[in-house]
Kinemage of the C-alpha trace (Angstrom):
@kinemage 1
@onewidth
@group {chain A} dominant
@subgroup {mainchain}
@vectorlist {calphas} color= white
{ca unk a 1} P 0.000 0.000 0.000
{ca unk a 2} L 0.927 3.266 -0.864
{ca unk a 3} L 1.859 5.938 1.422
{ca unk a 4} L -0.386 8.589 -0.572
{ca unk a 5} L -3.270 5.875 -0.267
{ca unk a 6} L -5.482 5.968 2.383
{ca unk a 7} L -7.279 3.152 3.772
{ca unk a 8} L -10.818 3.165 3.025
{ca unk a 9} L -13.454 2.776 6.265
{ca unk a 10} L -14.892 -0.764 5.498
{ca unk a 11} L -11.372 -1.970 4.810
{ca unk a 12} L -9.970 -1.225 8.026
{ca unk a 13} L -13.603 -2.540 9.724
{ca unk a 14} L -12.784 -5.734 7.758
{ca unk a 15} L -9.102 -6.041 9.286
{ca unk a 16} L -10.040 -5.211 12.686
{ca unk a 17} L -12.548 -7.975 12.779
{ca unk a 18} L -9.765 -10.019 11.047
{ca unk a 19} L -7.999 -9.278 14.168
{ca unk a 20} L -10.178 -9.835 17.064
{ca unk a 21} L -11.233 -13.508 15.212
{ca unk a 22} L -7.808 -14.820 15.326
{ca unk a 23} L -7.295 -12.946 18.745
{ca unk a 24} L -9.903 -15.158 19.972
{ca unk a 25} L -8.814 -18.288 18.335
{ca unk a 26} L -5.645 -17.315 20.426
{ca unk a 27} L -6.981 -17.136 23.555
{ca unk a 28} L -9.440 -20.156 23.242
{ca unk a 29} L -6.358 -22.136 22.159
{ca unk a 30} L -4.055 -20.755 25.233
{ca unk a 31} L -6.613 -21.911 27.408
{ca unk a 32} L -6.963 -25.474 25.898
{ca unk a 33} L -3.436 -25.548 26.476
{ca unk a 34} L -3.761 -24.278 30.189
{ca unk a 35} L -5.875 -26.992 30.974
{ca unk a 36} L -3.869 -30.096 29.401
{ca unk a 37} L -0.375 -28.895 31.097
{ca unk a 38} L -2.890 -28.568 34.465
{ca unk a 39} L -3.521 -31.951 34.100
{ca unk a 40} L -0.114 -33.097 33.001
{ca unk a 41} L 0.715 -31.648 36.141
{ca unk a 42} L -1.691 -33.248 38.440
{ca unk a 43} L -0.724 -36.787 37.158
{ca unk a 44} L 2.634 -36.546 37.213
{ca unk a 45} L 2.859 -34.757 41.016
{ca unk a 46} L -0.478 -36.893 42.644
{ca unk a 47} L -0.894 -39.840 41.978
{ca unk a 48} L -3.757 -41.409 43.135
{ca unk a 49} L -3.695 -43.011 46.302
{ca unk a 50} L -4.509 -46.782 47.025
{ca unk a 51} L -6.816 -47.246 49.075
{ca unk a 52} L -6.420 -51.290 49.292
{ca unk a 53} L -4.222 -50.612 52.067
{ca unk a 54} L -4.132 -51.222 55.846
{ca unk a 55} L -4.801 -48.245 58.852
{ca unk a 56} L -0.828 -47.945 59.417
{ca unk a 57} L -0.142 -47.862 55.345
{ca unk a 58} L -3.138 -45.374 55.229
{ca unk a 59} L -1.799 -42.645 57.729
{ca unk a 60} L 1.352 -42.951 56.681
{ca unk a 61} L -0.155 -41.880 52.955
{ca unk a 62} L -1.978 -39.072 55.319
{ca unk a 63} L 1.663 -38.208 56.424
{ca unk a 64} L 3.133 -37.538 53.311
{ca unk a 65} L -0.095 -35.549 51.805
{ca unk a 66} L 0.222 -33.442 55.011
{ca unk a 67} L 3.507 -32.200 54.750
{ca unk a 68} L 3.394 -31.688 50.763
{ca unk a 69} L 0.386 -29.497 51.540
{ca unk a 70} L 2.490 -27.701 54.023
{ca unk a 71} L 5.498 -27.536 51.511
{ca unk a 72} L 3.094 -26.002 48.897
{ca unk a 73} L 1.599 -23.460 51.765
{ca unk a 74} L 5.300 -22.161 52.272
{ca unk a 75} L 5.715 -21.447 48.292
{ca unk a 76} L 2.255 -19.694 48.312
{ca unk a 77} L 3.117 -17.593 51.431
{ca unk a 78} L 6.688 -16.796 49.881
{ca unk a 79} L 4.788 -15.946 46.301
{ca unk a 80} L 2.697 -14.116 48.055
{ca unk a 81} L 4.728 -11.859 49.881
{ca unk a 82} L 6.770 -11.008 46.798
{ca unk a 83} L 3.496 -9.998 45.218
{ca unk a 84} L 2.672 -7.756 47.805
{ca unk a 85} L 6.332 -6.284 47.748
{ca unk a 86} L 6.046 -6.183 44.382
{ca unk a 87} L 2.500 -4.021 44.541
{ca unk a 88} L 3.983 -1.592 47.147
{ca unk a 89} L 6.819 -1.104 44.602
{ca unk a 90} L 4.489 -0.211 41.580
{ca unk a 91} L 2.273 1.927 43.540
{ca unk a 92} L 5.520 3.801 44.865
{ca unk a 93} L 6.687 4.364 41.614
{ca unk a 94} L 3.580 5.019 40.212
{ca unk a 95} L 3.273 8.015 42.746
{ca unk a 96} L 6.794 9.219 42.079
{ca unk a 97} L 5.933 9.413 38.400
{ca unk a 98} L 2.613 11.731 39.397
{ca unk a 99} L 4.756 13.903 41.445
{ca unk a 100} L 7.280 14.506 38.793
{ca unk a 101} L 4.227 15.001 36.127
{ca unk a 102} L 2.670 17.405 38.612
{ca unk a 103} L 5.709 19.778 39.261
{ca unk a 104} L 5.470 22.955 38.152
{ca unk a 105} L 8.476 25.077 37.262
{ca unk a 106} L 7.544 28.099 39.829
{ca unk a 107} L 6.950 31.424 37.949
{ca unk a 108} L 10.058 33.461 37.737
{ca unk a 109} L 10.131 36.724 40.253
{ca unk a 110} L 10.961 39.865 39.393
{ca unk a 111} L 14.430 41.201 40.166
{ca unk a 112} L 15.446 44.970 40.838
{ca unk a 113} L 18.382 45.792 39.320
{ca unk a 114} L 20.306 48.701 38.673
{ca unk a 115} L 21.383 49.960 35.409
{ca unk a 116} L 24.949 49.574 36.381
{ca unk a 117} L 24.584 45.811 37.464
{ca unk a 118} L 22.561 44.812 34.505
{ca unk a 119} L 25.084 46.676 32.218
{ca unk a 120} L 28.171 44.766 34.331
{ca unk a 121} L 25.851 41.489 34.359
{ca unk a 122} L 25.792 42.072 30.212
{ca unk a 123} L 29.362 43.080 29.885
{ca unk a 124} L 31.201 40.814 32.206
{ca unk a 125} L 33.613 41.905 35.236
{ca unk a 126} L 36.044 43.363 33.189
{ca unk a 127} L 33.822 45.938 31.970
{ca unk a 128} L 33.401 48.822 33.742
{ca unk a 129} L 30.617 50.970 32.722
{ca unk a 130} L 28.388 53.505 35.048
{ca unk a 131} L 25.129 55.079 34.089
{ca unk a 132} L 24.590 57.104 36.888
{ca unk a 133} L 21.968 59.091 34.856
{ca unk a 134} L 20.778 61.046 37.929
{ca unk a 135} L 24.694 62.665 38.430
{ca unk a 136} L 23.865 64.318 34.679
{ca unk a 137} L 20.729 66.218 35.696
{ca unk a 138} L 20.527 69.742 36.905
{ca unk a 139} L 18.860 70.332 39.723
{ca unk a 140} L 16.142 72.440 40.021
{ca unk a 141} L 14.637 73.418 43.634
{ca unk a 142} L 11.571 74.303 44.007
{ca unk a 143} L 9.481 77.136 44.792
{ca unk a 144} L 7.024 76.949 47.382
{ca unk a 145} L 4.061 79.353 46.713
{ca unk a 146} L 2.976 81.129 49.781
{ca unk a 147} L -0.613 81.211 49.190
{ca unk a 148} L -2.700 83.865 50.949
{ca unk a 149} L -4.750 83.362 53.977
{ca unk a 150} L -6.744 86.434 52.162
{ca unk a 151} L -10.343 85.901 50.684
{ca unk a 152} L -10.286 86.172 47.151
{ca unk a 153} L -12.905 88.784 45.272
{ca unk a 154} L -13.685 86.630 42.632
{ca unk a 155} L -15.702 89.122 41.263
{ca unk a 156} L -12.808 91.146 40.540
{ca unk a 157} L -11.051 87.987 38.643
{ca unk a 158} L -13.686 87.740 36.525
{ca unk a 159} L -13.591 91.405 35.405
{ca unk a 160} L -9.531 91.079 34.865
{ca unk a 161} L -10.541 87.923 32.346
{ca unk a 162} L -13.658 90.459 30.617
{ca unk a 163} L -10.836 92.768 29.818
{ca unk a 164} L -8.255 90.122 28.548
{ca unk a 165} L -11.236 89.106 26.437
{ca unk a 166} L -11.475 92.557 25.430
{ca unk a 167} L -8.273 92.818 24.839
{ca unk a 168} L -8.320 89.476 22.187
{ca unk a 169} L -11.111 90.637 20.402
{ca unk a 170} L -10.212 94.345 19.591
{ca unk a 171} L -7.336 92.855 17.434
């Protein structure tokens, strides 16, 4: 196929249910399989007991079932406890893995810096460069305005601004 092809819709419904048939046939074969070695096991590691036997012969059999079983109940227990070792591991991991997913670089602050050290930052040590801006300016003081503690005519401000008015449109 073509890598300017694309694969039509009922195609790919075809081949997916291609799939899942011999998916199936897989499983329903793996578990035929399960089932004879099960019972490949069972004959080769019991055999069945005769029961033709006298009380003494008969315990004895009892005996050796009993401590097997106990045998088998020690593997368990051991299997066991590497499962659950085994669990606590995964979850463990499994948390470290959402911890490192869920960390955030944190938001970068803001720095004040003066001209100079951002210039000597740019520049490097050997650099020596000053930009003391405010050493440049002229200074200026200021003038404090005394204001009055008289009341103000304001009649008399507004005839001062008639005659500038005057005075504008006489021109």
């Amino acid at each position: 196929m073509s890598e300017g092809k694309k694969m039509t819709s009922s195609r790919r419904h075809h081949l997916k249910s291609l799939m899942l048939q011999i998916a199936a046939g897989w499983i329903e074969q793996e578990k035929k399989d399960i089932l004879v070695a099960k019972e490949a096991h069972i004959n080769e590691n019991c055999p069945a007991p005769d029961l033709s036997l006298d009380q003494a012969a008969l315990i004895e059999i009892c005996k050796k079932i009993h401590a097997q079983i106990d045998k088998i109940d020690d593997a368990r227990y051991d299997v066991e406890a590497k499962v659950q070792k085994a669990d606590k591991e995964i979850e463990d991991l499994k948390l470290k893995v959402v911890e490192l997913a869920g960390v955030k670089k944190p938001a970068l602050k803001k720095v004040r810096m003066s001209a100079d050290a951002m210039l000597q930052a740019l520049l490097g040590g050997k650099h020596k460069v000053t930009m003391d801006l405010r050493a440049n300016l002229k200074q200026v003081k200021k003038e404090v305005k005394e204001e009055s503690t008289e009341a103000v005519d304001w009649r008399k401000n507004i005839e001062d601004k008639a005659d500038r008015k005057k005075m504008f449109e006489t021109s």
